[in-house]
C-alpha positions in Angstrom: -14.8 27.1 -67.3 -18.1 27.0 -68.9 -20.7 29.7 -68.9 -23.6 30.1 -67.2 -27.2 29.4 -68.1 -28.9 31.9 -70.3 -31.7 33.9 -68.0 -35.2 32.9 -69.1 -38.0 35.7 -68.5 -41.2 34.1 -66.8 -43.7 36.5 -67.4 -45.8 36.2 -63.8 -48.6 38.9 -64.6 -47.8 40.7 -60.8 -45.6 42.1 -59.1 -44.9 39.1 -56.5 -45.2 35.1 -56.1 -43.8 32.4 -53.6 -41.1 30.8 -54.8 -42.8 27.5 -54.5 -45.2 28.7 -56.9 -42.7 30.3 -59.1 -40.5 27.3 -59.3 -43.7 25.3 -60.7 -45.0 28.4 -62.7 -41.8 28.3 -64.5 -41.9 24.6 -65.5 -38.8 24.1 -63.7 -40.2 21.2 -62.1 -44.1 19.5 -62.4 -45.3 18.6 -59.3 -45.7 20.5 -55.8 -43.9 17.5 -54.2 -41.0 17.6 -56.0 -40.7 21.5 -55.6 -41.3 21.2 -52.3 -38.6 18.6 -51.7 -35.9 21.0 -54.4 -36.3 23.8 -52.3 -35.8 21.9 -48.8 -33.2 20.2 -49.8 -31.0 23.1 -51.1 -31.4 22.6 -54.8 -33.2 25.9 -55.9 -31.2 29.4 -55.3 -32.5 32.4 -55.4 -30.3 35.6 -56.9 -27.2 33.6 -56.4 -28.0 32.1 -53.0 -29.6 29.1 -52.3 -33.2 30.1 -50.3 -35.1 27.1 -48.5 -38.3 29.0 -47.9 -41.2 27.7 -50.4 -43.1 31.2 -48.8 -40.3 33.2 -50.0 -41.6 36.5 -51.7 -40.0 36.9 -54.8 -40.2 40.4 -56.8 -39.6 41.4 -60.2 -36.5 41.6 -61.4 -35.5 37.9 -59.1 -33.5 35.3 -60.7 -34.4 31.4 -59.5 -31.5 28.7 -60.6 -32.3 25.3 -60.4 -30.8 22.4 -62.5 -28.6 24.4 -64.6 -31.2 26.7 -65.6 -32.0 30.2 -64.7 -35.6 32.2 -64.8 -36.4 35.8 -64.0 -39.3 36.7 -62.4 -41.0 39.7 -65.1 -44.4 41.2 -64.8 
């Protein structure tokens, strides 16, 4: 069993973003296409559960996984 990722803070200067915006924010991936295509296609989760809303509010304290890696959303 291995352990999971070690949780990243991503300072966002608020107190909410998109999750499209996050996920590029975050350097998880580079381009709007390909963030756009991760979340549709099931790839990015959101506090355990994978979300497939780009519009998604997410608020402080919100994990995002994607591609073994795991970033909090902190103000």
């Amino acid at each position: 069993m291995t352990n999971p990722a070690p949780i990243e803070d991503v300072p966002i200067g608020g107190e909410v973003i998109r999750l499209g915006q996050f996920v590029k924010f975050a350097g998880l991936l580079d381009s709007g296409g390909d963030v756009k295509e991760a979340i549709i296609d099931g790839e990015v989760a959101v506090n355990g559960e994978v979300d497939r809303r780009r519009g998604r509010q997410l608020q402080l304290g919100d994990i995002v996984s994607f591609d073994g890696r795991r970033v909090r959303v902190c103000p």
